[in-house]
VEXKELUM-963078 format. One record per residue (C-alpha): x, y, z; residue number from 1. Coordinates in steps of 0.001 Angstrom, whole numbers, plus 524288, in hexadecimal, padded with zeros to 5 digits. Layout:
N
REC / X / Y / Z / NUM $
...
This chain:
428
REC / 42CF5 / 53DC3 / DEBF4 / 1 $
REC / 4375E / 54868 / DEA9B / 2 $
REC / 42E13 / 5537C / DEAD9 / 3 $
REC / 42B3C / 54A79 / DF80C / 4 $
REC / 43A42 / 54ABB / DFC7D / 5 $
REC / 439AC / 5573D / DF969 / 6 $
REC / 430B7 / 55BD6 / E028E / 7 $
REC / 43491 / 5539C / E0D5C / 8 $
REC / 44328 / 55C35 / E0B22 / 9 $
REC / 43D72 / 568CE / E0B5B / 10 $
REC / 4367C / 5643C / E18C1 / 11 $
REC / 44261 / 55DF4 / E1DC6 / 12 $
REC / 44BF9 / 569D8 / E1A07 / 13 $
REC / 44A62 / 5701F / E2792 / 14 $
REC / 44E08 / 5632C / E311C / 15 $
REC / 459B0 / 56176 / E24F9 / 16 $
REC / 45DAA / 56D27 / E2902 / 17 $
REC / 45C4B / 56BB6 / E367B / 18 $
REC / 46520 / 560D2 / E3830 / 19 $
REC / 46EEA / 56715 / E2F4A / 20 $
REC / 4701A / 57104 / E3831 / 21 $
REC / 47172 / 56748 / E447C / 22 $
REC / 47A69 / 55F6C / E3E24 / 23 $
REC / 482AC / 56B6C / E3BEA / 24 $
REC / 484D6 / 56C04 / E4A9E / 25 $
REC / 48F10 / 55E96 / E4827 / 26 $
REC / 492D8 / 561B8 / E39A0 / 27 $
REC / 49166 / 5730E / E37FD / 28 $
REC / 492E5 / 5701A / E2907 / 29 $
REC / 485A5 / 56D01 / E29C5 / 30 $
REC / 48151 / 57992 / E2CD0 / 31 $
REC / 48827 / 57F85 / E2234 / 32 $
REC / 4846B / 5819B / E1435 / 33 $
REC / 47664 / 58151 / E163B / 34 $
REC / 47252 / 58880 / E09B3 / 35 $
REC / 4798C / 57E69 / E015E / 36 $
REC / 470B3 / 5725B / E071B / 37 $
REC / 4649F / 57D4E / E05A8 / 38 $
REC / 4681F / 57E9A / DF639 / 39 $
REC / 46CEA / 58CA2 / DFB0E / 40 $
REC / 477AF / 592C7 / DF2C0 / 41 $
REC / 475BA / 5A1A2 / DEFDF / 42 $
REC / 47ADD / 5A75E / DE481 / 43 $
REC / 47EA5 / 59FC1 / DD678 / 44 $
REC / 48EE0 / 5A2A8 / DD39E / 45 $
REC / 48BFB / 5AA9E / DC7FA / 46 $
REC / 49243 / 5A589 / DBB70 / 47 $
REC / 490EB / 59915 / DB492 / 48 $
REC / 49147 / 58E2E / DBF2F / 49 $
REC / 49B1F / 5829E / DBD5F / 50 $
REC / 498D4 / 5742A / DB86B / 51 $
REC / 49414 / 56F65 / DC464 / 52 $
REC / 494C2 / 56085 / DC8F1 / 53 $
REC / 48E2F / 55FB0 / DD6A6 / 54 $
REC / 491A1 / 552E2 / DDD83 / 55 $
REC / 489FC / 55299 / DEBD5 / 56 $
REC / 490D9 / 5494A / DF4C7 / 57 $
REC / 489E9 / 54933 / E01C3 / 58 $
REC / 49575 / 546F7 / E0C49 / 59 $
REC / 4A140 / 54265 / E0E3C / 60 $
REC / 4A12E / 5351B / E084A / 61 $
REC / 49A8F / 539DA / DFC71 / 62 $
REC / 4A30E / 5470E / DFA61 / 63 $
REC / 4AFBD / 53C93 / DFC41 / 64 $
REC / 4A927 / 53346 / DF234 / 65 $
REC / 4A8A1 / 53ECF / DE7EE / 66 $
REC / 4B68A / 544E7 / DE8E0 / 67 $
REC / 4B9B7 / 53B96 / DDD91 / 68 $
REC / 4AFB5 / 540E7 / DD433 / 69 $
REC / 4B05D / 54F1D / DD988 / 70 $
REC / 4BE5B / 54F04 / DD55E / 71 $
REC / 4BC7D / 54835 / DC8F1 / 72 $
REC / 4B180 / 5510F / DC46B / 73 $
REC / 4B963 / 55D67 / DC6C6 / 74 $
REC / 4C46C / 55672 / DBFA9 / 75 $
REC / 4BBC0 / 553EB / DB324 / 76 $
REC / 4B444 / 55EF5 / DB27E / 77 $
REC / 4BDBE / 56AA3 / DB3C7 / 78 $
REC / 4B291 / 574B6 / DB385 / 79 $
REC / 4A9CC / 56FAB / DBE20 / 80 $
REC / 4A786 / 571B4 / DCC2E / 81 $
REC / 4A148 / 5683A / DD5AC / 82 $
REC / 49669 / 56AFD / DDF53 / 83 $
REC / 4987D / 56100 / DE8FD / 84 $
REC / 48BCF / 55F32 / DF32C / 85 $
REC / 48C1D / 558E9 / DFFC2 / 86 $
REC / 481F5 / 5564D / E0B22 / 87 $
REC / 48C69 / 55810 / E1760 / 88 $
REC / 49604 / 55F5A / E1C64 / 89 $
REC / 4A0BD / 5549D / E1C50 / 90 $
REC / 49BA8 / 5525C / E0E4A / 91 $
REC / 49F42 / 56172 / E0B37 / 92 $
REC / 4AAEC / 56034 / E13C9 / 93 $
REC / 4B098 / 5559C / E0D12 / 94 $
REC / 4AD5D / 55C2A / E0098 / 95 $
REC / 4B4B1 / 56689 / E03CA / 96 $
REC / 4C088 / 55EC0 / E062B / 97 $
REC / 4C1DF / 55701 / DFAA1 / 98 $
REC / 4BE11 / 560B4 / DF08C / 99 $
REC / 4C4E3 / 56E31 / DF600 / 100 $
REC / 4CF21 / 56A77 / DEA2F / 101 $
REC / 4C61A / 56DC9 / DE159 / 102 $
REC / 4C2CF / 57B85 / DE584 / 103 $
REC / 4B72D / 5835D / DDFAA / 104 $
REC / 4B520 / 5774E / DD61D / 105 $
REC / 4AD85 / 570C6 / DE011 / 106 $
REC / 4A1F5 / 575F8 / DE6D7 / 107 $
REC / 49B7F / 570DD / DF2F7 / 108 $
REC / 48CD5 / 57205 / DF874 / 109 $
REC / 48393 / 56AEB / E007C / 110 $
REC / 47A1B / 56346 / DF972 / 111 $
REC / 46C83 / 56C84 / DFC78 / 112 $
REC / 46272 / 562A1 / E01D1 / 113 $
REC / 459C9 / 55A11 / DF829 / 114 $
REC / 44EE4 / 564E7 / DF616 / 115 $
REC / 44B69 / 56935 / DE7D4 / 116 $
REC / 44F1A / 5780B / DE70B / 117 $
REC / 45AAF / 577C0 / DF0F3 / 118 $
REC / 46157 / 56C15 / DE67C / 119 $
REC / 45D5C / 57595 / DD965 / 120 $
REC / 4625F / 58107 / DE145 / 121 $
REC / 47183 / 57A09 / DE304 / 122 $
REC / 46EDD / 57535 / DD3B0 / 123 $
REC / 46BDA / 58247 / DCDEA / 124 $
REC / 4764F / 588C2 / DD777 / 125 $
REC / 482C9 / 57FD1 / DD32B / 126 $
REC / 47ED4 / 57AFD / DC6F4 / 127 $
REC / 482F8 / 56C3F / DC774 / 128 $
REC / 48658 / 56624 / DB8EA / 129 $
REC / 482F0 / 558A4 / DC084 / 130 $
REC / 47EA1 / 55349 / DCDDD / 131 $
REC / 487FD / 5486D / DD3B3 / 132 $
REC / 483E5 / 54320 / DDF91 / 133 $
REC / 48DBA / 53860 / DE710 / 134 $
REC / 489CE / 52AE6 / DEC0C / 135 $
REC / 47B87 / 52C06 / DF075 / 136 $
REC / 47668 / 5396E / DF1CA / 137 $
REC / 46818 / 538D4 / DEB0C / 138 $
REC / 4613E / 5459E / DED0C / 139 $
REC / 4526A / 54552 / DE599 / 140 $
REC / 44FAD / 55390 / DE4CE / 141 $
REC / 45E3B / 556BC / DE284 / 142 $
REC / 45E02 / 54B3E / DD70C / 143 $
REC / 44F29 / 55183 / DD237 / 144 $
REC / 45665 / 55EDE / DD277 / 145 $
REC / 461B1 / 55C15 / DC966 / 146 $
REC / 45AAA / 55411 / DBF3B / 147 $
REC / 4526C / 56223 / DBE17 / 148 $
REC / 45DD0 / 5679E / DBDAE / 149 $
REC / 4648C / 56148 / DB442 / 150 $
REC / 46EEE / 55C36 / DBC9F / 151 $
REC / 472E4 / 54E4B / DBC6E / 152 $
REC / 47344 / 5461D / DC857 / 153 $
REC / 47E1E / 53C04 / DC99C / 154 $
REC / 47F2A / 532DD / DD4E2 / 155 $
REC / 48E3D / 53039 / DD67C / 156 $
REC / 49534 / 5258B / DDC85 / 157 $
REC / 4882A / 51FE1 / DE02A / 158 $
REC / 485DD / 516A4 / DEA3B / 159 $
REC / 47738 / 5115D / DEFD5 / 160 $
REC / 476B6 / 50879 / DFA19 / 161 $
REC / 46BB0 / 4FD79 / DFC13 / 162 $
REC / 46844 / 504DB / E06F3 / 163 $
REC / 46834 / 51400 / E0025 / 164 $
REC / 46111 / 50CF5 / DF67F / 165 $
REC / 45557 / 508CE / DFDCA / 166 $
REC / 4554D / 51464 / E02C5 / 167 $
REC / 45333 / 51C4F / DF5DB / 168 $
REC / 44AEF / 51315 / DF09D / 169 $
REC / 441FC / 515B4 / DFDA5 / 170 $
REC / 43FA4 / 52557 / DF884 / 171 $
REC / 43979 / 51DD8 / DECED / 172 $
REC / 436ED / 52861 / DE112 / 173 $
REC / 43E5A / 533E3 / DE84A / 174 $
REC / 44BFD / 52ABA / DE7E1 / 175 $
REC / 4498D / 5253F / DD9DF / 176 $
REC / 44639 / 53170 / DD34C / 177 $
REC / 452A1 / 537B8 / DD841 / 178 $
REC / 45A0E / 52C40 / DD547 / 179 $
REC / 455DF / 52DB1 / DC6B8 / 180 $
REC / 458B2 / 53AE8 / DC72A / 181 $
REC / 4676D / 5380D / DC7A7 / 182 $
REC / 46C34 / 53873 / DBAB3 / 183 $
REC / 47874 / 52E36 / DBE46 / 184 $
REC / 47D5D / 52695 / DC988 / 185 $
REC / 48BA3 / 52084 / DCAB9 / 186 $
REC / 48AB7 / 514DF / DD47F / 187 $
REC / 49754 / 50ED4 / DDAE5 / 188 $
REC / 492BA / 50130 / DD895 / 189 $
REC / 489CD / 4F9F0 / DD0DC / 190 $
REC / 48132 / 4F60A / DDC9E / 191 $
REC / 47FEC / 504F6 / DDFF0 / 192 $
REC / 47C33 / 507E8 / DD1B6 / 193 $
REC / 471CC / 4FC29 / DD2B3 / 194 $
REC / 46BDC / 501C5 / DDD9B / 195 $
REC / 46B42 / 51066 / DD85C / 196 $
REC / 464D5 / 50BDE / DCBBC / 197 $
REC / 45A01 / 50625 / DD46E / 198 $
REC / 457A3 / 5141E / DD7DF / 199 $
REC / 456DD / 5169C / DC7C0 / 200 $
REC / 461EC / 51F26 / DC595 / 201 $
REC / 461E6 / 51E90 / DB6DB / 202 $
REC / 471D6 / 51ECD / DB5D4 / 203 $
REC / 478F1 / 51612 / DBDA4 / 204 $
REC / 48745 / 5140E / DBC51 / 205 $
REC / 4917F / 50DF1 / DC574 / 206 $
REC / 49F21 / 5158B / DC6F5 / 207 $
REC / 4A3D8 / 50E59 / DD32A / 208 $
REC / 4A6E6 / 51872 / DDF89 / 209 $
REC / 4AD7C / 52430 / DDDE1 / 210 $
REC / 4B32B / 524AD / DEBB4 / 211 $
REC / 4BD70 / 519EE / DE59C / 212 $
REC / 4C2CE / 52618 / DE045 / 213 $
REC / 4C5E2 / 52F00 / DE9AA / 214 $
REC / 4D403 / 533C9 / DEA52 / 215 $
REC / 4DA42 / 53349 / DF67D / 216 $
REC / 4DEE3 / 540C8 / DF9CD / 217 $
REC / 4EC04 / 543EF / DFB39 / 218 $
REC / 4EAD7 / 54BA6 / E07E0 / 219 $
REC / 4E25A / 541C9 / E0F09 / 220 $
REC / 4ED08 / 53546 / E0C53 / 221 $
REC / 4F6A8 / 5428C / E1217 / 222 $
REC / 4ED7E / 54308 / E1DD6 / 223 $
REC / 4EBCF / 53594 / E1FA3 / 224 $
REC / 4FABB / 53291 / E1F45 / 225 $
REC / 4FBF3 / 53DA9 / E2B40 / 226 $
REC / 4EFC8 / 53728 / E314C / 227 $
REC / 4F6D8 / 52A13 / E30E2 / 228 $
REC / 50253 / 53011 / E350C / 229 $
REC / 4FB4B / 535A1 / E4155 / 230 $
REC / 4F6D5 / 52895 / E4534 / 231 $
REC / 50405 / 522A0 / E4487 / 232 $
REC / 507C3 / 512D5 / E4281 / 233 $
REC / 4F98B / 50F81 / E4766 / 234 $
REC / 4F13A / 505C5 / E40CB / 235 $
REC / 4E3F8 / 510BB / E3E41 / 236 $
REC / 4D5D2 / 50B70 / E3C92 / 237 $
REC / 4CDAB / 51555 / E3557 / 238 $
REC / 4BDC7 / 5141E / E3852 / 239 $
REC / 4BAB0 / 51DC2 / E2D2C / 240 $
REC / 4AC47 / 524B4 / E2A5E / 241 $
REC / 4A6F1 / 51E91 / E36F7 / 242 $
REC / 49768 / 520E3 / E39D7 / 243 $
REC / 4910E / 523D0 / E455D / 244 $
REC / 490EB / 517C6 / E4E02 / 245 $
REC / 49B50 / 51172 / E47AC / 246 $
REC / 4A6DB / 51808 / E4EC3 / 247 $
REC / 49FD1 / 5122A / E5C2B / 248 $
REC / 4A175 / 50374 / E5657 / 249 $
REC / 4AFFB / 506D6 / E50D4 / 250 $
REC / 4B3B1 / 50B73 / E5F30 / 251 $
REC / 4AD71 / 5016B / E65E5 / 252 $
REC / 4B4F6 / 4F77B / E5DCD / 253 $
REC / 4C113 / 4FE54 / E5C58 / 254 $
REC / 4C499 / 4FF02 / E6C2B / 255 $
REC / 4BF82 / 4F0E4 / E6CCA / 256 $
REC / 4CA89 / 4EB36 / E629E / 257 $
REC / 4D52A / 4F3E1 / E67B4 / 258 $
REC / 4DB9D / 4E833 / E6B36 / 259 $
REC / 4D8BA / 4E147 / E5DF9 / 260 $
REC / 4DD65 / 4EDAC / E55FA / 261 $
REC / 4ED0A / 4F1D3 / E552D / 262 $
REC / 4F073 / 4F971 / E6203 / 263 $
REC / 4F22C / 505FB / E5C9F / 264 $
REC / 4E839 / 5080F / E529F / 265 $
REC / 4E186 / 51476 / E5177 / 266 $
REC / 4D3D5 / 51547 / E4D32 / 267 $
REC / 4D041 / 520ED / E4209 / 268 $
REC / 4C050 / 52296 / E4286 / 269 $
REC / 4BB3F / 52CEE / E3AED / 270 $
REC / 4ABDF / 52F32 / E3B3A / 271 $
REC / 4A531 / 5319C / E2E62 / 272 $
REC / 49D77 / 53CC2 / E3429 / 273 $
REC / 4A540 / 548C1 / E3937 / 274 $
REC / 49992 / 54CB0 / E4363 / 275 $
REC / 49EA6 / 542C0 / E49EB / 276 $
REC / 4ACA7 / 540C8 / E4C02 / 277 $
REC / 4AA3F / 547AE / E59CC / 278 $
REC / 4A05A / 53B20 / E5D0A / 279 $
REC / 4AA39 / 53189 / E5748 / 280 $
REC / 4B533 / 53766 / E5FB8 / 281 $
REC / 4ADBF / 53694 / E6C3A / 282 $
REC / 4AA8F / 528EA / E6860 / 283 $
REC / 4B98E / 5255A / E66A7 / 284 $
REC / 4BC0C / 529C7 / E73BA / 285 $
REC / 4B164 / 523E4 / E7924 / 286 $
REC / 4B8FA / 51591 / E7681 / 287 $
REC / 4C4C0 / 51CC4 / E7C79 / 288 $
REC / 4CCE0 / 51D54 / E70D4 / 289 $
REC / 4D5BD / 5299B / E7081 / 290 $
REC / 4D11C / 531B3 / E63C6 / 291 $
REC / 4D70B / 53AF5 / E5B51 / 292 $
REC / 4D113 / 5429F / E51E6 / 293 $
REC / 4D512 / 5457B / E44D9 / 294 $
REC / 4D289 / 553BC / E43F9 / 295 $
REC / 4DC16 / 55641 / E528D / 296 $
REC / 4E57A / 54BE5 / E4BB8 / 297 $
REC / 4F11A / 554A4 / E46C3 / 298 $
REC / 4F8A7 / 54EB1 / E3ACD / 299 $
REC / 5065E / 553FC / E3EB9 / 300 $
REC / 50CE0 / 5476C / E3E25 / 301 $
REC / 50B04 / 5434F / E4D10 / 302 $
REC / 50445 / 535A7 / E5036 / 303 $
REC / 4F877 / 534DD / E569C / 304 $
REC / 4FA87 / 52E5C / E65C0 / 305 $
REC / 4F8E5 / 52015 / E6799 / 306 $
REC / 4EFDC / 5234E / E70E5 / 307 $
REC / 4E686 / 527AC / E660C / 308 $
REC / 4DD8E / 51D99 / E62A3 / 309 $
REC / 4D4C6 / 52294 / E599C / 310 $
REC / 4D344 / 52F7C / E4D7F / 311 $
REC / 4C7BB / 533CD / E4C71 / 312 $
REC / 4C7BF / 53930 / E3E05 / 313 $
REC / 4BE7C / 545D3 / E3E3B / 314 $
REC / 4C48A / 54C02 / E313C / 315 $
REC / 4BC21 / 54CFB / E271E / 316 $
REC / 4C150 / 54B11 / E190E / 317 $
REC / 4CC40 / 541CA / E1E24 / 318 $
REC / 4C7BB / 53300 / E1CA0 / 319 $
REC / 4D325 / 52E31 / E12B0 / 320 $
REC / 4DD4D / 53363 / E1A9B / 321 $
REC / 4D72E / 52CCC / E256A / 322 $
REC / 4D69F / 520BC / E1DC0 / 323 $
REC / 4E4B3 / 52282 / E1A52 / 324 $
REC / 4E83C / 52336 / E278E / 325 $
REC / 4E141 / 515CA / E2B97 / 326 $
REC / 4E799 / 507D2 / E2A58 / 327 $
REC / 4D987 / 5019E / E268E / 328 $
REC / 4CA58 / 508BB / E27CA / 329 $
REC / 4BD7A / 50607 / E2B56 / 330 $
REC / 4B3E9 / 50DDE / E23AB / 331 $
REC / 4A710 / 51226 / E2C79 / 332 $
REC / 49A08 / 5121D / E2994 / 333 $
REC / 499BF / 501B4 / E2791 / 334 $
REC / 49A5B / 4FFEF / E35BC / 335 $
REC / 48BBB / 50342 / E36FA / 336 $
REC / 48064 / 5016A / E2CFE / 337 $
REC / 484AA / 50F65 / E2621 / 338 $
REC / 48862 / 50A03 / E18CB / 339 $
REC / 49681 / 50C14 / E19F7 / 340 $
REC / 4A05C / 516BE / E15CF / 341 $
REC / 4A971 / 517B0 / E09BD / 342 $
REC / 4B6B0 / 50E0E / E0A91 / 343 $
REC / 4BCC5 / 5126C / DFEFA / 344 $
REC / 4C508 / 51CC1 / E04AE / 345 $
REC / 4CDB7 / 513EE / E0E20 / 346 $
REC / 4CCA8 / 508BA / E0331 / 347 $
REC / 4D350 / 513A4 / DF935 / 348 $
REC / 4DDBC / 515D5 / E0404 / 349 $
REC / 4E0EF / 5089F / E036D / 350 $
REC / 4DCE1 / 50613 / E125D / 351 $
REC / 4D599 / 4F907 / E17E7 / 352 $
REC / 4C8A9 / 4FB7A / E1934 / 353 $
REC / 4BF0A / 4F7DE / E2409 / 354 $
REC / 4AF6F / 4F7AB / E1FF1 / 355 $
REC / 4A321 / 4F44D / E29EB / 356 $
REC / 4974C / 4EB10 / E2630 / 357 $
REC / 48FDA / 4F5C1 / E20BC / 358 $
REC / 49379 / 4FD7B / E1434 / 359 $
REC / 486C3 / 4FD51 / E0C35 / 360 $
REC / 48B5F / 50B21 / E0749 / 361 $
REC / 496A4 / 505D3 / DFF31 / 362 $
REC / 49421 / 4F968 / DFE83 / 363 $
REC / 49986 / 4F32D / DF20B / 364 $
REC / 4A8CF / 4FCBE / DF63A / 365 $
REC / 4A743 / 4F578 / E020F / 366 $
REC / 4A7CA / 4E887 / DFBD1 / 367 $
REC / 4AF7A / 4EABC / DF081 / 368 $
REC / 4B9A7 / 4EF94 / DFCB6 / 369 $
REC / 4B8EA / 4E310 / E04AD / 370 $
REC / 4B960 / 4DA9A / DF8F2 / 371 $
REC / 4C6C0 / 4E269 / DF33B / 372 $
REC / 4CBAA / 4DE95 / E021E / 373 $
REC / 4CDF1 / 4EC4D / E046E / 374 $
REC / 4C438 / 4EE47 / E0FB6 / 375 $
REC / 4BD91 / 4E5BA / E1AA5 / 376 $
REC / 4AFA9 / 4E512 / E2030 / 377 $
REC / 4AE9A / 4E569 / E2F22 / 378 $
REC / 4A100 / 4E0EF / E3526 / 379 $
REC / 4A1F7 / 4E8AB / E427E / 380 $
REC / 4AAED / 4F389 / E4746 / 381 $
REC / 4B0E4 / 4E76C / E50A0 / 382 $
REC / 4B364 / 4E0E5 / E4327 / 383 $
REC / 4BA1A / 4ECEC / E3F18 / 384 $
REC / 4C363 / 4ECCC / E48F1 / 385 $
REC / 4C6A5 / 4DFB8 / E465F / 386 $
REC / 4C7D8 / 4E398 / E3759 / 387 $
REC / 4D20E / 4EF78 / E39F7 / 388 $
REC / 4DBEB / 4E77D / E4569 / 389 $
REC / 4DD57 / 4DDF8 / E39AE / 390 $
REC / 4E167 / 4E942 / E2F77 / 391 $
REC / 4E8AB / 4F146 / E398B / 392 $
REC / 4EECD / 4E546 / E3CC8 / 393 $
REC / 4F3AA / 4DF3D / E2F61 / 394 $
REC / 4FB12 / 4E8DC / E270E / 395 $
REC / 4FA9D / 4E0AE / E1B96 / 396 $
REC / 4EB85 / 4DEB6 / E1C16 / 397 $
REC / 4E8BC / 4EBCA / E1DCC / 398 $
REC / 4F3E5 / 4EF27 / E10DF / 399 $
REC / 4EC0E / 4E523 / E09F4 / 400 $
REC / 4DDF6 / 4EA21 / E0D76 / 401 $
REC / 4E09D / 4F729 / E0C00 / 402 $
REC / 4E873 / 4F3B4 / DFDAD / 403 $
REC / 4DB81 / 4ED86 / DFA99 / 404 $
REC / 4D34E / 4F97D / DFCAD / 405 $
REC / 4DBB9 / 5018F / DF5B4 / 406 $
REC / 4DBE8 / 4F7F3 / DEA7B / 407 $
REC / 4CB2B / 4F71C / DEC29 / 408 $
REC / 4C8AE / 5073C / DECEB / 409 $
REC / 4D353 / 50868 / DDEFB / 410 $
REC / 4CB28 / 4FF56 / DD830 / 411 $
REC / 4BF9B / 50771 / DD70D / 412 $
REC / 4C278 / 512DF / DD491 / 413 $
REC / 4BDB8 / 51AD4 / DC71F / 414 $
REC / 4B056 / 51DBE / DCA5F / 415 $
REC / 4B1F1 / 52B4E / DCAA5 / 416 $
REC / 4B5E0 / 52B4F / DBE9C / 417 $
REC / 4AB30 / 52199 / DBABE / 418 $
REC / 4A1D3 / 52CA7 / DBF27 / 419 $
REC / 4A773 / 5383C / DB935 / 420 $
REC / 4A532 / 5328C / DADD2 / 421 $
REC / 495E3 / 53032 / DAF89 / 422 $
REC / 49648 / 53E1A / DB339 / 423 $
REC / 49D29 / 54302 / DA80E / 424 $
REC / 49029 / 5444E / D9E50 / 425 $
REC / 48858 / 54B08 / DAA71 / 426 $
REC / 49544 / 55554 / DABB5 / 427 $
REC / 4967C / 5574C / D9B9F / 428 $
């Protein structure tokens, strides 16, 4: 079966390619760094090459989710560098952002695509003590590749849906040889480690979610206070990681409960996707709300017009000063059948948090969140109207939802330590 996959890569590497280069027209990171997903480096630094941990986190979400562990590795193991992998540009991007602090001590690359010699050649080139991959990346021929290599493969802050695990179990062998070709996996809950061990991973343990403990940085509470400060006394509703056809259903309901919400409030909507904050804008003007965009919006201590009726936040690296800015937040992706995004963030800012019906992606943080009272399931984007003019509208509501979340995203923190220490042996 993977000599199968295999093939069926090598014949697929030219349309890959192909639509990396047309989706470069909308993202031009895309077209960059070609040799890196190709396995492509040229010449080996000469001299003895560093303990190497390589952690591949394959966008945004993922490269947020690791900042934790990135920092603590680098904290316990003065002597090593990290080769951090991603699949996008945001991904890289974001990388970029969190981990410039750490200079030369952290590496970055994209992941070369599952085929057998481009994985050895990245192996052989940096030398990686260990293989960390976050949340659900499961690569067979990278997997196959390490274990001849002699490099371990741990699965970190693990999570497997119901649905992502029907659909491994649906590439029969191919899925469950690579899955017992991972050497550890640390699952966020109990019910995700249940369903990995159906895969037969022979080490499961359960560390609970890193992203608990992500640090809020200093300069985006700084940017958020200006933000805030920008949009004056105004109650704000922030619609945050929005998917394609959920800003349409927001819109529609937002200019339909104008009346219901406070007078002035502005609405904050910032798209998941940055190809396409251009389509989201034209959208927002298409309900004929006046729109102002984060990256024209100058933080030099002027308020933004009343007349302004909507921010349209196309920043990337920016979403907890956005959530700092906000009075409560709806997090995207739950609108729509799309599993849901991560509500941790806002929660750890101590801000009331809106969810949709459908979060199958982080499911059990969902509920532990609604039953610690610190967020609020909405079954429609009508519904979520209804949900924010009752927050914006009651100051002690929102003190005591938001007070809640806070309380709900403090209690579980630890897991990165919880996983350093699995790693420890792998790293000795």
């Amino acid at each position: 079966m993977r000599l199968f996959y295999s093939l069926m890569w090598r014949l697929a590497l030219p349309l890959v390619l192909l639509r990396l280069w047309l989706r470069g027209r909308k993202e031009p990171g895309y077209r960059q760094h070609w040799g890196e997903r190709l396995g492509i480096y040229g010449r080996k630094p000469a001299g003895a090459a560093p303990l190497s941990v390589w952690v591949h986190a394959v966008s945004v979400g993922e490269t947020r989710a690791a900042e934790p562990l990135v920092d603590a590795l680098l904290l316990a193991y003065p002597d090593c560098r990290i080769v951090l992998t991603h699949m996008t540009p945001t991904g890289r991007a974001t990388g970029q952002a969190l981990f410039a602090k750490h200079g030369a001590r952290l590496v970055q690359s994209y992941l070369p695509y599952d085929m057998t010699g481009m994985v050895r050649n990245f192996i052989r080139y940096f030398e990686p003590r260990i293989c960390i991959l976050m949340e659900t990346e499961v690569w067979p021929n990278l997997i196959y590749q390490c274990g001849r290599e002699g490099v371990p493969v741990v699965l970190a802050n693990a999570r497997l849906s119901e649905r992502s695990l029907g659909k491994a179990q649906r590439f029969g062998k191919l899925m469950l040889d690579a899955a017992r070709g991972i050497s550890l996996v640390a699952a966020q809950t109990e019910a995700d480690a249940a369903r990995v061990r159906q895969l037969g991973v022979p080490r499961v343990e359960i560390t609970g979610s890193i992203k608990f403990d992500v640090v809020v940085p200093q300069t985006a509470l700084d940017t958020g206070a200006a933000l805030r400060s920008a949009f004056g006394a105004r109650p704000v509703l922030l619609c945050a990681s929005t998917r394609e056809g959920e800003e349409e259903l927001i819109l529609a309901a937002f200019a339909q409960a104008r009346a219901a919400l406070p007078a002035d409030v502005l609405l904050l909507i910032v798209p998941r996707h940055p190809q396409r904050f251009d389509e989201v804008e034209q959208l927002v003007a298409a309900h004929g709300l006046s729109t102002q965009r984060r990256s024209a919006l100058a933080l030099d201590g002027k308020v933004l017009p009343a007349s302004v009726t909507a921010v349209l936040g196309d920043s990337m690296g920016e979403m907890f000063a956005y959530y700092a800015a906000c009075d409560c937040a709806f997090v995207g992706g739950s609108l729509l059948p799309l599993g849901g995004q991560n509500l941790i963030e806002p929660a750890a800012l101590g801000k009331p948090v809106l969810i949709g019906p459908h979060t199958f992606n982080f499911a059990l943080v969902t509920e532990d969140a609604l039953a610690a009272g610190g967020a609020v399931r909405v079954t429609d984007a009508a519904d979520l109207m209804r949900q924010a003019a009752k927050l914006l509208e009651d100051d002690a509501a929102r003190a005591t939802m938001g007070a809640n979340a806070l309380a709900f995203a403090n209690q579980h923190r630890g897991a990165t330590a919880r996983t350093l220490a699995l790693l420890q042996p792998m790293l000795s």
